[in-house]
N, C-alpha and C positions, 0 to 999 in steps of 0.2 A: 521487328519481331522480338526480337530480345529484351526487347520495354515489357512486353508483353509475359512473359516469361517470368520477370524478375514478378512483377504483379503476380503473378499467379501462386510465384514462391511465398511473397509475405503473405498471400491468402492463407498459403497452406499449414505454415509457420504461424501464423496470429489467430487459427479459426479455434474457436470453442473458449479461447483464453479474455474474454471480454468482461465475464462477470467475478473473475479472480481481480483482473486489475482494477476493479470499481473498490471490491472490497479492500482494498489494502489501502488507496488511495483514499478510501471515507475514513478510516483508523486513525491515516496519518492525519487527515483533516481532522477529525474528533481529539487526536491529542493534542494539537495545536488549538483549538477553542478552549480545551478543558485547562490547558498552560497559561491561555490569556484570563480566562475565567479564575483560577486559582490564583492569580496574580493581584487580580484585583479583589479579590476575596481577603488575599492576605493585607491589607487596610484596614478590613477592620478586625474584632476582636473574636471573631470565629476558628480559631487555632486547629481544631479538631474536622472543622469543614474545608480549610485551605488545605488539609495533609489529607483528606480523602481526595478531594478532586485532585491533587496534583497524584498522588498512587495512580489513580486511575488512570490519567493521562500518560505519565510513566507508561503504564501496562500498553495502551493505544498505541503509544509509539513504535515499544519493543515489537508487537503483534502486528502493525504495519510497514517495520524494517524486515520481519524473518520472510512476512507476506510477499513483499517485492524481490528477496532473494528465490527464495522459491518459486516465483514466475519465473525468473530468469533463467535460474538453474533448466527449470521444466523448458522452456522457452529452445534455449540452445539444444539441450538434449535434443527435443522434435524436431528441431531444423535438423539436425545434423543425421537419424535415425530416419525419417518418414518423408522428409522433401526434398529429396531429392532431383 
């Protein structure tokens, strides 16, 4: 019974939170393509293209770090307030 229990808690703790953690998880994934991409960009002689796509990836990152804080933060709060 107490398996049973615990289940029900991460339901109630993880329920609605599915399409935040997609988004933050594709951000960090997109900065990571735009970092390999800008890398190989910087070979050739595109100076002005290697320092946009690397900005951007930069930004993908920061916006996929605060992403995952903020689930988290949200995360604990709900357990601790509503599932009890």
């Amino acid at each position: 019974m107490e398996s049973q229990d615990n289940i029900s808690w991460w339901n109630c703790v993880l329920k609605g939170c599915g399409w935040e953690i997609g988004v933050a998880t594709g951000l960090l994934l997109l900065s990571a393509v735009l970092a390999l991409f800008g890398s190989n960009l910087a070979l050739d002689a595109d100076f002005a293209g290697t320092m946009r796509t690397l900005y951007l990836a930069a930004w993908s990152y920061i916006l996929g770090l605060v992403g995952v804080v903020a689930i988290t933060v949200w995360t604990l709060v709900r357990a601790r307030t509503r599932c009890q």
